[in-house]
C-alpha positions in Angstrom: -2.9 22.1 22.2 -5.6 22.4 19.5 -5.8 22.3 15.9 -8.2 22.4 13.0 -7.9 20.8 10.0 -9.9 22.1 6.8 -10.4 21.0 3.7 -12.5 18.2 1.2 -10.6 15.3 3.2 -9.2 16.0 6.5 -8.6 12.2 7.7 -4.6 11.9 7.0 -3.7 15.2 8.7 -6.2 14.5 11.9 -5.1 11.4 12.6 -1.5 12.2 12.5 -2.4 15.4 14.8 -4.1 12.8 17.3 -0.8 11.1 17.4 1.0 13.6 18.8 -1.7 14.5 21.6 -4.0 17.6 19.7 -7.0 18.3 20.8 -8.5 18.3 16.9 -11.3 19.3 14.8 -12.4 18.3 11.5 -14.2 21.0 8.7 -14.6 18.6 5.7 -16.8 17.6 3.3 -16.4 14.1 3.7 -16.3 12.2 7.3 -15.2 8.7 7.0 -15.1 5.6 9.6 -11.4 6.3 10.1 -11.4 9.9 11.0 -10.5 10.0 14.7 -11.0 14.3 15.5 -12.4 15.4 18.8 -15.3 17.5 16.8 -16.4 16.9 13.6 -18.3 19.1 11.4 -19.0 17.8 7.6 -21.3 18.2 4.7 -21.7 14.8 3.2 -24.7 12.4 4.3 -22.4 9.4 5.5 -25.3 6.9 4.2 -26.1 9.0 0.9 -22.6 10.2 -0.3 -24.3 12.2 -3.4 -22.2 13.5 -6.3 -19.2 16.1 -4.9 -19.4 18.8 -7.3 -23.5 18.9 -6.8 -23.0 18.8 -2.8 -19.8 20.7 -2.3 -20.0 23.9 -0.6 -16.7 25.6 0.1 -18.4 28.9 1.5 -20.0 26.1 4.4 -16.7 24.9 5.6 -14.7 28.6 5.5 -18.0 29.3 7.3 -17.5 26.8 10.1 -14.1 27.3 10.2 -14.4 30.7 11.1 -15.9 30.2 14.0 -13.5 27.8 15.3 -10.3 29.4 14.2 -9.6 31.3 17.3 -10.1 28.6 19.7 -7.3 26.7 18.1 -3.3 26.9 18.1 -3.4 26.5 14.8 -4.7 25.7 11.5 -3.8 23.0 8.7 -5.3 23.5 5.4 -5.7 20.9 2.9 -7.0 20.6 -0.7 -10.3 22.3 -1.8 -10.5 25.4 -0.3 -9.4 28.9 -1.3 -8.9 27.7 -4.7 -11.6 29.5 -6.5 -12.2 32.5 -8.1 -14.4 34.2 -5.3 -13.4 32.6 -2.4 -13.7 34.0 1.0 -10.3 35.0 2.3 -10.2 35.3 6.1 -7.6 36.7 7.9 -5.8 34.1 10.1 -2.9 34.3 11.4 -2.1 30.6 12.7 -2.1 28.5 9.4 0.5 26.3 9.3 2.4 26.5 5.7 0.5 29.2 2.9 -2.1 31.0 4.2 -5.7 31.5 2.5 -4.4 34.3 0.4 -1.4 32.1 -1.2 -3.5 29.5 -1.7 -5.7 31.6 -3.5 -3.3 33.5 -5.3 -1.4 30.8 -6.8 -4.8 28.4 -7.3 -5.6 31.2 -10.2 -3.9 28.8 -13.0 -3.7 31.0 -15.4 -1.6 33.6 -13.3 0.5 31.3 -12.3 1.7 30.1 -15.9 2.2 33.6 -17.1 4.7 34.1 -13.5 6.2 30.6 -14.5 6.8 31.6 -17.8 8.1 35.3 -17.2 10.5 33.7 -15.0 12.1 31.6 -17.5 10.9 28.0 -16.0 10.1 25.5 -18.7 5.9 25.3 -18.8 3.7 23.6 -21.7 2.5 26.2 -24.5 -0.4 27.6 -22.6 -3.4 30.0 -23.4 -6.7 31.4 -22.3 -9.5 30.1 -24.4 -12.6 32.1 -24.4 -14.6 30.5 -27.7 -15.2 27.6 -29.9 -13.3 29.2 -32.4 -10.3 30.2 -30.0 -10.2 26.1 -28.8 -10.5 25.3 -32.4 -7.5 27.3 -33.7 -5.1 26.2 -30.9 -6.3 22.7 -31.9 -5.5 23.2 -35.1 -2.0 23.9 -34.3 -1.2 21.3 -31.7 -3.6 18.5 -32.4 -4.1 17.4 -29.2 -4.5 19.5 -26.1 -5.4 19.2 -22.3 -8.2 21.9 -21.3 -8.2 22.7 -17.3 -10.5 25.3 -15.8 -8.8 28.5 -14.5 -8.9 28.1 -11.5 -8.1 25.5 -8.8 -5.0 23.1 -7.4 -4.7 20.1 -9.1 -8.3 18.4 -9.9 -9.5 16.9 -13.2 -8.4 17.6 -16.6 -9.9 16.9 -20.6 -8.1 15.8 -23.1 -9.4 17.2 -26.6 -8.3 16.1 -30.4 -8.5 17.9 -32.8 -10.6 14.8 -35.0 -13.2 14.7 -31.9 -13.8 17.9 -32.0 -17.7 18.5 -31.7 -20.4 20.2 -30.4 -21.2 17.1 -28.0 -17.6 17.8 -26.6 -18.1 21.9 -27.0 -21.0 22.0 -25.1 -19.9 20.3 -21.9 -17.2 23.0 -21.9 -17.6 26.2 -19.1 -15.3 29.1 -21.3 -13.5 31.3 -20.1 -11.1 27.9 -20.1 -7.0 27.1 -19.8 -5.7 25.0 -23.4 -2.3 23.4 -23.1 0.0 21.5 -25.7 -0.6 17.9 -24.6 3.0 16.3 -23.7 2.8 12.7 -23.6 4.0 10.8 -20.4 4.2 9.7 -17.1 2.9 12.0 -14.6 5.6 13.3 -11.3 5.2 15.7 -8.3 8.2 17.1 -6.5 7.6 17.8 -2.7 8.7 20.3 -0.9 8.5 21.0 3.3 9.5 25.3 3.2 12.6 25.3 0.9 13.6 21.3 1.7 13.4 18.7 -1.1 11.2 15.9 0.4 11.0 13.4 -2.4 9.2 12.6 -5.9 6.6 10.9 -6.5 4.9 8.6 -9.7 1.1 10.0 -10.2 -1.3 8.0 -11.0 -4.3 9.9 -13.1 -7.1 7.8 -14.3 -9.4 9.4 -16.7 -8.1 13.2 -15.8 -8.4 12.6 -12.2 -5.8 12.9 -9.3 -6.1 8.6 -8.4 -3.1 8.0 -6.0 0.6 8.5 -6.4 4.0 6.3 -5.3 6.6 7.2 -3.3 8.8 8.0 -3.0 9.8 7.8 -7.4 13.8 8.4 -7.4 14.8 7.6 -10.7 14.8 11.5 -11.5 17.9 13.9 -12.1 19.0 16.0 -9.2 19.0 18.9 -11.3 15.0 18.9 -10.9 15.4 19.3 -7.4 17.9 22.6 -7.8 14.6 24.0 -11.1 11.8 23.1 -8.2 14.0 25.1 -5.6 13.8 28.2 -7.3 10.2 28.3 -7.7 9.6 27.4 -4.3 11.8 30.5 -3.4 10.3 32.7 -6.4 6.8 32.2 -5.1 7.5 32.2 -1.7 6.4 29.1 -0.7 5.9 27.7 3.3 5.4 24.5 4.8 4.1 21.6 2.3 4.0 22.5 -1.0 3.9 20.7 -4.1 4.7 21.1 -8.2 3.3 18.6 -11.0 5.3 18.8 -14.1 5.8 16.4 -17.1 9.0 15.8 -19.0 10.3 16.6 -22.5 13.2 17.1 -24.2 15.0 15.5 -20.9 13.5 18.6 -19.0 10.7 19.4 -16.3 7.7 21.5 -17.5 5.8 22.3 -14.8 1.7 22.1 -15.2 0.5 23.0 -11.1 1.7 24.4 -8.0 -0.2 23.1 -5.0 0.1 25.4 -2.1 -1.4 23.3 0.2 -1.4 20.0 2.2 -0.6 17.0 -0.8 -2.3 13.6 -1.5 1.2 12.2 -1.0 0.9 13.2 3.2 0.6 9.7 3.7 3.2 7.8 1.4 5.4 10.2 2.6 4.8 9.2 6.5 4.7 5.6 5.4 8.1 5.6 3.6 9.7 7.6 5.8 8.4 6.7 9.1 8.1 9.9 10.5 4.8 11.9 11.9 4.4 14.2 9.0 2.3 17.0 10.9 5.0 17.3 13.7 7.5 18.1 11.1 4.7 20.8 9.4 5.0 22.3 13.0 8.9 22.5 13.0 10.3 23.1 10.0 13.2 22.2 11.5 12.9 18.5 11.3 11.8 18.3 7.1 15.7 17.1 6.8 15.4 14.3 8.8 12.3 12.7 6.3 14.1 10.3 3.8 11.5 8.4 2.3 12.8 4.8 1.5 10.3 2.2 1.1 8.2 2.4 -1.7 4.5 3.0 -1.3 1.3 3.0 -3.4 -1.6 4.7 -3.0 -4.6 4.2 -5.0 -8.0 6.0 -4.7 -10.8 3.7 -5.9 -13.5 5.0 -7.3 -17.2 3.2 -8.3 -18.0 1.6 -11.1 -21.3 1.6 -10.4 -24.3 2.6 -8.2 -23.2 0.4 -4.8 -23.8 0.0 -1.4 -20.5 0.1 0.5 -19.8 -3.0 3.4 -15.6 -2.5 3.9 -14.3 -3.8 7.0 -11.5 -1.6 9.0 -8.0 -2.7 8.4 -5.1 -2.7 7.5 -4.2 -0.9 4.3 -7.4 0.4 4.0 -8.7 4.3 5.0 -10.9 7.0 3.5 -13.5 4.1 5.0 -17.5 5.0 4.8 -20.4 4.0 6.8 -21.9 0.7 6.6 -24.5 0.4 3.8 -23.5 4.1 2.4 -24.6 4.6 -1.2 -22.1 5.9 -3.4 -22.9 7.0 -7.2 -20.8 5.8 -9.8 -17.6 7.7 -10.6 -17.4 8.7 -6.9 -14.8 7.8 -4.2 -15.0 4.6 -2.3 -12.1 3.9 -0.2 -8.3 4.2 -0.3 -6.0 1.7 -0.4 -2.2 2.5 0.6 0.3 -0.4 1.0 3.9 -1.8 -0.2 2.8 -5.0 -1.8 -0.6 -6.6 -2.8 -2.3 -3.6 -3.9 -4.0 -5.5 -6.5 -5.5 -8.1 -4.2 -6.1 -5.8 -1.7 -8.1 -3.2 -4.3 -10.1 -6.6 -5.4 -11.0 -7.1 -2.2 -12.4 -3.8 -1.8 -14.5 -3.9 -4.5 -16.1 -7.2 -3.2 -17.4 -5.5 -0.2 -19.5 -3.3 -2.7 -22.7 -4.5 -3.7 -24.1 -3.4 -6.9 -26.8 -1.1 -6.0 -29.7 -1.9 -8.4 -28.6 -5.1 -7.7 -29.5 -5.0 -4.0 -32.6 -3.1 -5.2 -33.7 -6.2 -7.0 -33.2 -8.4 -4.4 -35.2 -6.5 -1.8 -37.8 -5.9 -4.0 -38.1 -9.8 -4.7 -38.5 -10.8 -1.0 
């Protein structure tokens, strides 16, 4: 059997495919130590990572894809492609879960809340912003808000006030643009495999930005599970899918759909001990994954310029080359485990040399 897996990160899916005896290929973007396809075809420079929203080309991968997808069995899609505005849309008919034009369909934001909202679930107050003077009057009115472009599954967000609101801020902002009351608290997702409740999950966002998640998070009503059920039905949902809400007034208000392969694949393998992409497969089997044991997953991210040195093992994946550059902001590694995480994220970071640092140094020999 063969599969393909597509998408910015491919690693979690591939090497659970591996397990079970695939014959797999990898179309990503990034192509870490710890990615064990057959083929792999990717855009980063493993010793130069760059910047991701410079370097990424989504058009590339479908691209590749293309040409691979009917040598495979099937196809497993994960996050970053098909969620813009003019994505290509090809016609397979072997994805595993939602297909392209799903993905697509419910990746338009905007869309999305108005179909939420229509249908009576529970969504922050939302509306299109095309101005200044549009963002300024729904400030004006809520104070605080969270701005999120149109388009796409998950990805970052900005919080705006109404007392920092200047042209600095303005400018840095691509209208036509998504503003939403801001609803203060933690962050969950609710996971779904088709129509089965899998688990919840804790987010962790750091500075607007998806950073890791634990699972699974049960101290949740099960009357969230019965809201989430409908809208997997109502938007016809298949395979792994996933909805981010917030809470208030004791209720769920959902802020994203994700159509699409999570960032909680592998806390939910972990805590459940089960092969995830096996169950993706056969549908058959999502009852039988009880996530138990709690697991973290954090995404770590440079504080600086470095020069990455990590050493395979245990607890840590997502792992790059030897000596790779990586620009601040960017993704390092990422660390999943039970206990420790602190240490272990510490230790991470050691293995990072500061990059002008090491500049300095060379320079001085």
């Amino acid at each position: 059997m063969k599969a393909l897996v597509l998408g910015i990160n491919t690693r979690p899916v591939v090497n659970s495919l591996k397990k079970l005896g695939f014959y797999v290929y990898s179309v990503s973007y990034y192509a870490p130590e710890d990615l064990n396809a057959d083929e792999k075809y990717y855009l980063i420079n493993p010793l130069v990572h760059g910047r991701l929203k410079e370097n990424y080309d989504e058009n590339k991968l479908i691209e590749i894809a293309n040409k691979l997808a009917d040598e495979v069995d099937c196809i497993f899609i994960t996050s970053g492609v098909f969620e813009f505005e003019n994505s290509k849309i090809p016609g397979w008919d072997n994805v595993i879960g939602n297909g392209p034009k799903k993905i697509n369909e419910i990746s338009n934001k905007y869309k999305t809340y108005k179909k939420l909202k229509n249908l009576g679930f529970n969504i922050p107050e939302t509306k299109k912003i095309n101005n200044k003077t549009q963002l300024y009057k729904f400030l004006e009115e809520f104070k605080t808000c969270i701005l999120k472009p149109i388009y796409g599954s998950g990805g970052s967000i900005l919080k705006i006030e109404l007392n920092n609101f200047d042209d600095e801020i303005i400018n840095e902002i691509k209208f036509p643009i998504i503003a939403q009351e801001y609803i203060r608290g933690k962050s969950f997702s609710a996971n779904f495999i088709g129509n089965t409740f899998i688990t919840f999950n804790k987010q962790i966002i750091i500075k607007g930005m998806y950073a890791g998640n634990l699972t699974p998070y049960i101290n949740l009503p099960n009357k969230f599970v019965e809201i989430f059920g409908e809208v997997i039905e109502s938007f016809e949902l298949k395979g792994m899918s996933g909805i981010d809400f917030l809470i208030k007034d004791n209720g769920p208000y959902i802020v994203d759909i994700n159509p699409r392969i999570l960032g909680t694949y592998e806390t939910i393998e972990m805590s459940a001990s089960q092969n995830l992409a096996m169950v993706l497969l056969n549908n058959k089997y999502a009852k039988e994954i009880k996530p138990r044991k709690v697991y973290i997953k954090r995404i770590l991210f440079a504080k600086e310029k470095i020069i990455a040195n990590i050493s395979k093992r245990d607890f840590i994946h997502d792992i790059p080359k030897k000596n790779a550059v990586i620009e601040k902001g960017e993704p390092i590694a990422t660390v999943i485990a039970k206990e420790n995480i602190k240490s272990i994220i510490n230790s991470v970071y050691e293995e990072c040399a500061e990059y002008e640092k090491r500049k300095e140094d060379r320079e001085n020999i």
